[in-house]
N, C-alpha and C positions, 0 to 999 in steps of 0.2 A: 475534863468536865463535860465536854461535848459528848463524848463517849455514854460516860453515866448517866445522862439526862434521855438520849435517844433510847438505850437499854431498860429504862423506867418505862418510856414512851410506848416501845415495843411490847412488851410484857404486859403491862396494864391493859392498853386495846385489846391482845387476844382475851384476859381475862373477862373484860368486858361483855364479850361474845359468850365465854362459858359461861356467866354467872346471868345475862338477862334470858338464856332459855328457859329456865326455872318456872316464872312467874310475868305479872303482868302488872301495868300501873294504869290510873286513869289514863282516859281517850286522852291525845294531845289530837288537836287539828292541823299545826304545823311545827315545824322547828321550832323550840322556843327560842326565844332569844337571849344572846350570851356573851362573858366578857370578850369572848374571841370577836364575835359578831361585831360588835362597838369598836370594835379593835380597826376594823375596817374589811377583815378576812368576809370572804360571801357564807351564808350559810351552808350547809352540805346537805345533803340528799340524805335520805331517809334509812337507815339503817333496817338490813329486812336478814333474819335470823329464820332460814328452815332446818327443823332438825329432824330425822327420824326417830320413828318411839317405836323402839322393837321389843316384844314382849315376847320371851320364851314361854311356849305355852307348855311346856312338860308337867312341871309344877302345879298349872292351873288347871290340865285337863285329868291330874289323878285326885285332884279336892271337888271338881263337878262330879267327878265318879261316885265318891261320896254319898253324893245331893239326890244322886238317881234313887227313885224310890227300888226297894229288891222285887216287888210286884206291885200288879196293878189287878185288881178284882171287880166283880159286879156286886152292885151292895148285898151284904148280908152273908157274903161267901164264908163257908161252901154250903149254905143254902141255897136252893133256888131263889130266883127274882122271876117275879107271876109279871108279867108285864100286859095279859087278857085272860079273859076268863079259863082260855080250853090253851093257854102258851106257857109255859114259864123256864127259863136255863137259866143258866150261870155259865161264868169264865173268870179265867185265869192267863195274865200276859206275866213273862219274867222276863225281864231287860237283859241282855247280853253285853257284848262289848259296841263302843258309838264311835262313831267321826266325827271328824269337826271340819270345818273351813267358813270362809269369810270373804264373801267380793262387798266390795265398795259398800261398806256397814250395813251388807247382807248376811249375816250368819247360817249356814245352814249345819245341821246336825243330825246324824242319822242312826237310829236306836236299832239295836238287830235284838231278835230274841224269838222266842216261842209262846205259845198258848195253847191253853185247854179249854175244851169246853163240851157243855152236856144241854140237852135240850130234853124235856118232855110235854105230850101233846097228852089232849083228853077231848071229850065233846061236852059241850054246854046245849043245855034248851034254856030259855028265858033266863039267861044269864047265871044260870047255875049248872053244876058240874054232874053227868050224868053216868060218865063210866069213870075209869079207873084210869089213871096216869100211864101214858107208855112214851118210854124214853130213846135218846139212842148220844152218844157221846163220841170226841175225838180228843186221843189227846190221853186217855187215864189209859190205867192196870199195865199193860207191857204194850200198850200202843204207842210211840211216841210221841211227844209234843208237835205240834204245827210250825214251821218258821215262819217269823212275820218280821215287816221292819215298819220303823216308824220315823216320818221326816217329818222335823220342826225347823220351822224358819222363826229370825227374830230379827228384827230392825232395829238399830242402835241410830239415838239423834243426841248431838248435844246440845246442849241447852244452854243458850246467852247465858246464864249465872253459873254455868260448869257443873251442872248435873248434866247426869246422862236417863234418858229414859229407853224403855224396852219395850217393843210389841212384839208376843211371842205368841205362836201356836203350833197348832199340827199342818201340816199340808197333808199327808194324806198318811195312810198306813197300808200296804201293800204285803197283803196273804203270798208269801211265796207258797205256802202250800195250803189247800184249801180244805174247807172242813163241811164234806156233803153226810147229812144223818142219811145213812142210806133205810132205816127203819120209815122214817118218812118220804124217801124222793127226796127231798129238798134240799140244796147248798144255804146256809147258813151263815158263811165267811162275810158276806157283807155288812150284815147285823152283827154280829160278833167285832169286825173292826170297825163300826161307827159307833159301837162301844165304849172301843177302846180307843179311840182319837177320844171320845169327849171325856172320859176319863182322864186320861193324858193332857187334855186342855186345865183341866182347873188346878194341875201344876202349872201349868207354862203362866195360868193368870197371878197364881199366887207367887211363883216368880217374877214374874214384873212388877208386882206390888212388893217387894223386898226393893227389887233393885231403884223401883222410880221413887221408893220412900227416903232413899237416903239423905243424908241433910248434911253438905257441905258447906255450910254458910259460917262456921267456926274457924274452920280451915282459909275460906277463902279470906275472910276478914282478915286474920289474923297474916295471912302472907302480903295482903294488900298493905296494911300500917309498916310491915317492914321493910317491901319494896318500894317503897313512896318516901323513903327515905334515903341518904346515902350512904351508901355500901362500905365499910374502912376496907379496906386494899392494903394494911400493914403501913410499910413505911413507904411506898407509892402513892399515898393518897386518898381519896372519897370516890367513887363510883357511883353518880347520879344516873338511872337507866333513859327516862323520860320515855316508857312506850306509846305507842300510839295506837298500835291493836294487836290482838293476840288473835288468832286461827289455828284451828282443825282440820285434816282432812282425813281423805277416809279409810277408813282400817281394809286392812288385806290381808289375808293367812298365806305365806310364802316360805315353802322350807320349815316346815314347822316350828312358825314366828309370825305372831300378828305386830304387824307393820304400818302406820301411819303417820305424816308429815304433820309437825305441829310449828308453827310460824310467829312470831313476833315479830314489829316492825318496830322502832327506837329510834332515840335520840341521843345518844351516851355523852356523857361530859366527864373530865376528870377534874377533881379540885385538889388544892392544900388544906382550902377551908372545910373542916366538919360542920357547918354552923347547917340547921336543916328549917328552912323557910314555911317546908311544904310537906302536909301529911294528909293522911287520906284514909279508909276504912271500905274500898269498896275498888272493885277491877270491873275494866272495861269490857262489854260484851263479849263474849265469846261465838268467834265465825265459822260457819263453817265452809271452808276455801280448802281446793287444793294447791299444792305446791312443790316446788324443785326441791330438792334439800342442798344445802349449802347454806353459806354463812358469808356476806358481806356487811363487814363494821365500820363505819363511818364515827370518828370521834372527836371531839372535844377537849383539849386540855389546859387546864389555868392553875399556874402554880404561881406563890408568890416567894418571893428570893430566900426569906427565912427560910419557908420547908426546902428548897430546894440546895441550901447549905448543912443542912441537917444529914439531908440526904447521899449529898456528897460526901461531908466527914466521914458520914458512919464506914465509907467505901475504901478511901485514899489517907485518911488522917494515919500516921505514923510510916506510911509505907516509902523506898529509899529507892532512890535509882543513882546510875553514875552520868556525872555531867563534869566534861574535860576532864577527869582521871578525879573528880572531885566526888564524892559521897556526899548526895542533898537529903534529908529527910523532911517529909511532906511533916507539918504541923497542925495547918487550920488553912483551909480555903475556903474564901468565903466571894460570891458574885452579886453582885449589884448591877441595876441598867444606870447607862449615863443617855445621851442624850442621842438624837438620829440613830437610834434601834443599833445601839453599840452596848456591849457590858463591860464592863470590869472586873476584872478581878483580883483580891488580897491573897497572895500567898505567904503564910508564915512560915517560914525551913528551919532548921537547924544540921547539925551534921558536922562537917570539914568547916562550912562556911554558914553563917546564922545572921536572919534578916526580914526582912518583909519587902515582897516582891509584888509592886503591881502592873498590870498589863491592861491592854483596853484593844475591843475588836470589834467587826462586824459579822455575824455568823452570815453565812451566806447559804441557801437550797439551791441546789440545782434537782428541779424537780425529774427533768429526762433522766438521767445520770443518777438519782439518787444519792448524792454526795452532800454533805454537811462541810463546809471550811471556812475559817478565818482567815479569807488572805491580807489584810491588814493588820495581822495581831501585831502591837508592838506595845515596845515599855510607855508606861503612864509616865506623867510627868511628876507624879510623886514618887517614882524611883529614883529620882534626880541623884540623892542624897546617899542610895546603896552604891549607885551604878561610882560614885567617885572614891566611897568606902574601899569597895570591892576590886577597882579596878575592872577599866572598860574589857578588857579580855575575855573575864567571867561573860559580860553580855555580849557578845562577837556578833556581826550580823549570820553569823554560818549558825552559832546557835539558835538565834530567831528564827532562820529557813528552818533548821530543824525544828524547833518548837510549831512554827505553822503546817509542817507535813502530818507533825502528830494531832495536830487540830481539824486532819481531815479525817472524814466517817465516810465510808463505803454503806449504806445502811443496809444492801442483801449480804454483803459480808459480814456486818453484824448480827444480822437475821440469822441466819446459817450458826455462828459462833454460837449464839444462843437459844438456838431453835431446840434444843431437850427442854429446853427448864420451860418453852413457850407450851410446848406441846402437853408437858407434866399437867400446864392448868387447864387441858381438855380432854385429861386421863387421869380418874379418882374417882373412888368411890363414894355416893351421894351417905347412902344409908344402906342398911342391910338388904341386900336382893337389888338395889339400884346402882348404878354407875356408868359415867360419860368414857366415851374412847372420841378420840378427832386427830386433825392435826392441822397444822397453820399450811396454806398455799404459798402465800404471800402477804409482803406487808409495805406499804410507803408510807411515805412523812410527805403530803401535799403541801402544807406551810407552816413558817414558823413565824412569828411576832415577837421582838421583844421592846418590851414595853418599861418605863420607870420603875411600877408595882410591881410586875410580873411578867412570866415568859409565857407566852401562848401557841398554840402546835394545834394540825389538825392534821390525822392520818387517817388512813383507809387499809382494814386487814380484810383477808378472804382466809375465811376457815372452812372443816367440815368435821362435822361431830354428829353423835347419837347418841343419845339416853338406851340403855340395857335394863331392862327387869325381867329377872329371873325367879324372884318370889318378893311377893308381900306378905308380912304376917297381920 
């Protein structure tokens, strides 16, 4: 029994850790308070969840390719643009292949490509045109194009309500080869790339205006009502998160993968009861903080004797072992608290021998050692009645030693035993193009309470995990 309640205990906490990276719930101030709490257990510290968000950018940077305009012109091309009375040229940039990278939600980006372009001059007297247009050009017929590059920076902030906003421009654009009209003397390259930066800006502005328009308030609601409730966990239970605040930190292009710590801090509780008190339509600010990655889960758990016979059956019910050359088959067990944090418990058998067996103990923690044991288990005094049926033999004090050996839990031996199926719950796929990898460090049981109503536990797991996207559609 002790067994199956620790392996519930274990498996749920990690769960807990995979399932509050998700999302957020209102601000808590502190711990709330809880059946364990009343219980007389202290409250626990603060539950703080860093996860990495690695975003393969492959994906992402052949859909910006897309986005790049195929050129960039001076209005009206390929007419000239008169910019004075006795001036007027035109150009032409073609984007090539770009970089990308990202320090500390600095994005930088750098456009390679070429330009043409043509100039012609005339003379004006009192602002009118007195000779005839003479031109000179770089760039057209069998001359080549010019190489030039072009660097855009863009700042990424986010936004207490979980938008993101962009400030994006040109930083400079830099003629690697220059464009002198030698018909005039004059280099040109300068005018021609402040051209073409401010051309290039009124994408970077109408970029921003895409991305700072978006409207997450659908999404956000809609995950806030769900996480503000508790979580079913199957036949383990309810998963209340209780967080207290959510964080960002700051993105990094590394290995071609933008990289950022995103944080949660909580309060986890686990129930029997569904029953949901507490709901809500709205998440807590969003920070921007950096942080370690890792996962320490501090938890809470209150079940009461029903779910946790439920629980048990569904595990032990029909299963047979040998006891003194006798074939016992497990029927129904069922636990109850009696009095000074001891429980009970009904065992119904059948087999060789058929009956109803009860026993009564103290579980005991040994928190250094991590060990769970009843060294008091012994027969109830409502056994009174089998034990003379039966024959005292059946009960031998050597079976009892044996029955209390088996009533002790090694709990990293269980860890260990069950460490695939813990790990499974921080390795799956979320949705298409997302999915978690982790894996559990460690995990204790700091205390256990058993109470009349209910059995209460509080443990502490260290995990480490990361969210993966490799595309969104």
């Amino acid at each position: 029994m002790i067994r199956v309640l620790t392996v519930a205990l274990l498996s749920v906490s990690l769960f807990a850790c995979s399932s509050s990276k998700k999302a957020a719930a209102p601000v808590v101030a502190a711990a709330p308070v809880t059946a364990v709490q009343a219980a007389g257990l202290p409250p626990l510290p603060e539950s703080r969840i860093n996860v990495p968000i690695k975003i393969v950018m492959k994906t992402f940077l052949q859909k910006a390719a897309i986005l790049i305009p195929a050129e960039v012109t001076s209005e009206g091309w390929p007419a000239f643009m008169r910019t004075s009375c006795d001036y007027q040229y035109k150009y032409r940039f073609v984007p090539g292949g770009f970089t990308f990278n990202c320090v500390n939600n600095q994005v930088q980006v750098k456009l390679s490509g070429t330009y043409q372009v043509a100039g012609e001059k005339t003379v004006c007297t009192f602002g009118k045109q007195t000779t005839p247009w003479i031109g000179g050009s770089c760039g057209f017929g069998s001359e080549p194009m010019r190489k030039t590059e072009i660097f855009i920076n863009s700042t990424l902030r986010f936004q207490p309500n979980y938008t993101v906003r962009t400030t994006t421009a040109v930083q400079r654009v830099n003629a690697l080869e220059k464009c002198t009209v030698t018909l005039f003397g004059m280099d040109i390259t300068k005018q021609i790339s402040d051209s073409i930066k401010a051309s290039t800006n009124l994408f970077c502005h109408a970029m921003d205006s895409v991305v700072n328009g978006l409207d997450f308030s659908a999404t956000t609601k809609e995950l806030a009502e769900k996480i503000n409730k508790k979580i079913a966990m199957g036949r383990y239970g309810y998963l209340k998160i209780n967080p207290s605040s959510v964080r960002m930190g700051r993105m990094n292009y590394v290995a071609d993968t933008l990289q950022a710590v995103m944080g949660i801090s909580c309060f986890p509780e686990l129930h029997s009861d569904s029953t949901n008190n507490y709901s809500a339509s709205f998440l807590p600010p969003l920070q921007n903080a950096d942080a370690v990655a890792g996962a320490v889960v501090y938890t809470n758990a209150n079940y009461d004797y029903g779910f946790i016979n439920s629980l048990i059956n569904q595990i032990v019910k029909d299963t047979s072992f040998e006891l003194e050359g006798r074939t016992i088959v497990l029927k129904n067990v069922k636990i109850s608290g009696a009095e000074n944090g001891k429980i009970e418990l009904s065992v119904d058998f059948s087999g060789d021998k058929k009956g109803n067996l009860y026993l009564v103990g103290t579980p005991k923690l040994d928190t250094a050692r991590q060990i769970i044991s009843m060294p008091d288990l012994d027969y109830s005094l409502k056994s009174r009645d089998l034990i003379l049926n039966l024959g005292k033999t059946f009960f031998s004090n050597k079976i009892l030693r044996t029955m209390r050996e088996k009533a002790t839990i090694e709990i990293s031996s269980l860890v260990e035993q069950n460490r695939k199926s813990i790990d499974a719950q921080l390795n799956k796929k979320l949705m298409e193009g997302v999915s978690t990898t982790g894996s559990l460090i460690d995990l204790r049981v700091l205390a256990i309470v058993v109470g009349k109503q209910a059995l209460q536990a509080q443990t502490c797991a260290r995990a480490k995990a990361a969210v993966v996207i490799t595309d969104l559609n």
